[in-house]
C-alpha angles and dihedrals in degrees: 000000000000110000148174135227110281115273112187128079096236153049112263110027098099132053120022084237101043094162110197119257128204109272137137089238135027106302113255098257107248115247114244132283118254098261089053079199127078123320150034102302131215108329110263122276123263102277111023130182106259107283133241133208088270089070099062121117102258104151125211130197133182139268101258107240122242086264104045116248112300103234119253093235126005118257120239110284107265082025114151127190114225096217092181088071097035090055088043095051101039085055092055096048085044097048090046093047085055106052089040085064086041094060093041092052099032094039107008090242107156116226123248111242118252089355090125091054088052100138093346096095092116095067087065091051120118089245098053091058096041086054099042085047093048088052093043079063101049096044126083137209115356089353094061098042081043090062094036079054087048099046101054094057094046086053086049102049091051093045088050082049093046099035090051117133099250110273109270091225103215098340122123122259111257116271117246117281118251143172124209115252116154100011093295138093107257128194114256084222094061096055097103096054094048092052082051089056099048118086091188116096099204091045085064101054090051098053085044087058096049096050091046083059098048083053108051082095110066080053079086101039091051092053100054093041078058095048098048083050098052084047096048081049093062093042086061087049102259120135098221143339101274087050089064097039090059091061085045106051081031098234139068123284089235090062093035084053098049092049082062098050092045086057097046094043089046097048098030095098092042088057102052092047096053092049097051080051094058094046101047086058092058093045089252114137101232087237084060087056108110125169088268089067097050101083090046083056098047096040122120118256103188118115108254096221088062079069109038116194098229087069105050086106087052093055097038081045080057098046088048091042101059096051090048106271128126110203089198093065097045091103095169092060106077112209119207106179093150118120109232130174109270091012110140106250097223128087112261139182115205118180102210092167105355124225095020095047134030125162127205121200120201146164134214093234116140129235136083080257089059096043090045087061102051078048086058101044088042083060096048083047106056094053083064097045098049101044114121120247114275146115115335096249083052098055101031111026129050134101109338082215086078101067093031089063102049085046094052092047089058090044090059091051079084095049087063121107096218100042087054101041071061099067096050108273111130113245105266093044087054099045085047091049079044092055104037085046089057087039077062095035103057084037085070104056095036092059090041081056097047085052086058103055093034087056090045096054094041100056085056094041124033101164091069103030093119091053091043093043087047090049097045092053097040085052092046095037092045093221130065123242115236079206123351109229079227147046098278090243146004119234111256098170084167096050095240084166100071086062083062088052094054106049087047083059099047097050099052081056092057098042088063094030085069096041096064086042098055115355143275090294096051087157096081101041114096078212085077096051096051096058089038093050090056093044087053087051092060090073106181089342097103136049128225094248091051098052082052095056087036075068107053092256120124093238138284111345128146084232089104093041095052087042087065096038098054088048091048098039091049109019091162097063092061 
């Protein structure tokens, strides 16, 4: 997947599987891959930054509409699609893509660009998409949200091949970018963790202001990817780039919008309240707060020897364990823990075949943020792992929302007091990792939300997309930044983040859904497995507003999300 440096303050804004990496803060959110839309985009360029989870190919694809995507461009008159070929050849593609990421996190080994589309051009044709589209419309049932599925890959691997910064001839890829802070050249990319290390609140700001500097440039990077995109758009016959986001998230902006203003009003008072609470522990009046505190607030504390990294398998074998799973007999998910020279050093699932082989990725790295993450990704694998047999846009495409949201709720496992007075921290450490991990967790989806409605509104008003993006952040963040270490926003011109909110918002459902099911501590009761291992079968059948109403619930809403953190950000008021 081609990518930028990461753009945004926070964990959580970019990518709909952001997978958690090890880091002493909240990991800087990776920008968007080049197709902004569904699937992994073009393969990454010859000599990428280190990848993290964020970057695996975990393709989404929209909820088909309720009149199945309108093709691009119409198909001959008499044309047929051969969608035995199209499914074989998209797996393929899709297959190849995989174990191409595989090899970069689990050996370092950098893709070769284009390898995966190696005879494989003619599913990206116009007559290919019109096809599939024309058959999405004349299926019912799976086989049309399987071509809808279908579809919207295929539209998002065209627009990533379209939309593609011109090939640089001979000339070398771009170094890194960097900003000077004591007296040496620092990663951009490094800028979050540094803002989480440091305890003095003026040495932040300046940082912040040096890294803002090093990054004015890739302003300029992040619009004309965007333009090439909205041009490749038309090209395809939309008439602009919310036109074509709609097909792909599979509703309207303005719902999609609303569903971002309900989560910032709801949680707006929670928010606050929590982050006064957080800076009143570290002797900070909540009207000094700005966006460079914010990771030193939100960092773990935990000792990391308290989590070391050659047991991460042991505690994921435990999770699995008490809801009636045995990791040692899941023969079809495939562990890799071993330390190995230019291994990533972040846990990964990758679903090469699913159901038949999924692969973990995992490194023995110490810390509760390095063991959250290999909870995340053991969630994300398991979905694969667990879908029932079908067609491949079944098993492998759908909205990215669904295994981020088993692999949040996973990841939250390790938010929980309990679960972490378990593992040895004393109760007030563990309620203060418990609050600081929901602080993290409705940031997220407060600044997923604030991407929506900034892209929204972008997309309708150019002219003040900066004010709008500053003003969206500073709402979602509660506190204003002097200079952001990073451009205020991406670019998401297919509203990729609301994929993120959703996901945010199912998963806190689900979190209390099996709760009442089965108890606080769901995650020892064998009750919870069995529903979770027949939402995991449904694949990309299901939409995240359907497993929500699957649920009870009246659909996607941040009530269940403000009810944890509240729990979590006070326990001693319950």
């Amino acid at each position: 997947m081609k990518r930028l440096l990461p753009l945004v303050l926070l964990l959580g804004a970019g990518c709909p599987h952001r997978g958690a990496a090890p880091a002493p803060s909240p990991v800087a959110a990776p920008a968007e891959a080049a197709s902004q839309g569904g699937a992994p985009a073009a393969p990454p360029p010859a000599a990428p930054q280190a990848p993290t989870a964020s970057d695996a190919p975990r393709p989404d694809a929209p909820r088909p509409p309720e009149s199945a995507p309108a093709p691009a461009q119409p198909a001959r008159r008499g044309a047929r699609a051969d969608l035995r070929a199209i499914r074989a050849g998209a797996e393929a593609v899709l297959r190849a893509q995989a174990v191409a990421y595989w090899r970069w996190f689990s050996r370092g080994d950098v893709p070769d660009p284009g390898a995966a589309w190696k005879g494989q051009a003619g599913l990206l044709s116009d007559a290919t998409l019109a096809g599939v589209a024309a058959a999405a419309r004349t299926a019912n049932g799976d086989e049309r949200r399987g071509l809808a599925h279908l579809h919207a890959w295929l539209v998002g691997e065209r627009l990533a091949r379209d939309a593609a910064e011109p090939a640089r001839g001979g000339a070398a890829p771009p170094a890194p970018a960097t900003f000077q802070w004591d007296g040496r050249a620092v990663p951009l990319r490094d800028a979050t963790a540094l803002l989480a290390g440091d305890h003095d609140h003026d040495r932040r700001r300046a940082l912040a202001e040096a890294a803002a500097a090093a990054s004015a440039p890739l302003v300029a990077v992040a619009e004309a990817r965007e333009a090439r995109l909205r041009e490749a758009a038309k090209e395809l016959g939309y008439g602009s780039t919310l036109e074509l986001a709609a097909q792909v998230r599979g509703e309207v902006p303005d719902a999609l919008g609303a569903l971002a203003e309900a989560v910032l009003t709801r949680t707006e008072a929670s928010w606050n309240a929590l982050l006064g609470e957080l800076a009143r522990r570290e002797g900070l009046a909540r009207d000094e707060i700005r966006a460079s505190d914010l990771p030193w607030l939100l960092r773990t504390t935990a000792p990391a020897a308290a989590f070391p990294g050659d047991r991460q398998l042991d505690a994921a074998a435990a999770l699995l364990g008490g809801i009636g799973l045995d990791l040692s007999k899941q023969h079809n998910l495939h562990l890799d823990p071993a330390a190995r020279a230019g291994k990533i050093p972040h846990a990964i699932a990758i679903p090469l075949d699913p159901p038949g082989d999924v692969r973990l990725s995992t490194a023995p790295v110490a810390g509760l943020d390095a063991l959250r993450g290999v909870l995340h990704e053991l969630g994300v694998a398991e979905h694969y792992a667990h879908v029932r047999p079908g067609p491949p846009e079944l098993r492998r495409l759908g909205p990215a929302a669904i295994p981020e949201a088993w692999g949040i709720l996973f990841e939250e496992v390790g938010g929980d007091p309990a679960w972490l007075a378990e593992r040895g921290l004393d109760v007030e450490h563990a309620k203060a990792e418990a609050r600081t991990a929901a602080a993290r967790r409705l940031l997220r989806a407060r600044e997923a939300a604030a991407r929506v409605l900034a892209a929204i509104a972008r997309a309708r008003a150019p002219a003040e997309s900066a004010s709008e993006d500053a003003r969206l952040l500073a709402r979602a963040r509660g506190c204003p930044a002097d200079r952001d270490p990073f451009p205020p926003l991406e670019p998401d011109p297919l509203l990729r983040s609301a994929e993120t909110l959703r996901a945010e918002l199912l998963a806190a459902q689900a979190e209390l859904f099996l709760e009442a099911k089965a108890g606080a501590a769901w995650w020892r009761s064998p009750a919870s497995g069995g529903w979770l291992r027949g939402a995991w079968a449904e694949g990309g059948r299901r939409t995240a507003e359907e497993v929500s109403l699957a649920m009870g619930q009246q659909g996607l809403d941040p009530a269940a999300l403000e009810v944890l953190v509240k729990r979590r950000g006070w326990p001693d008021r319950e």
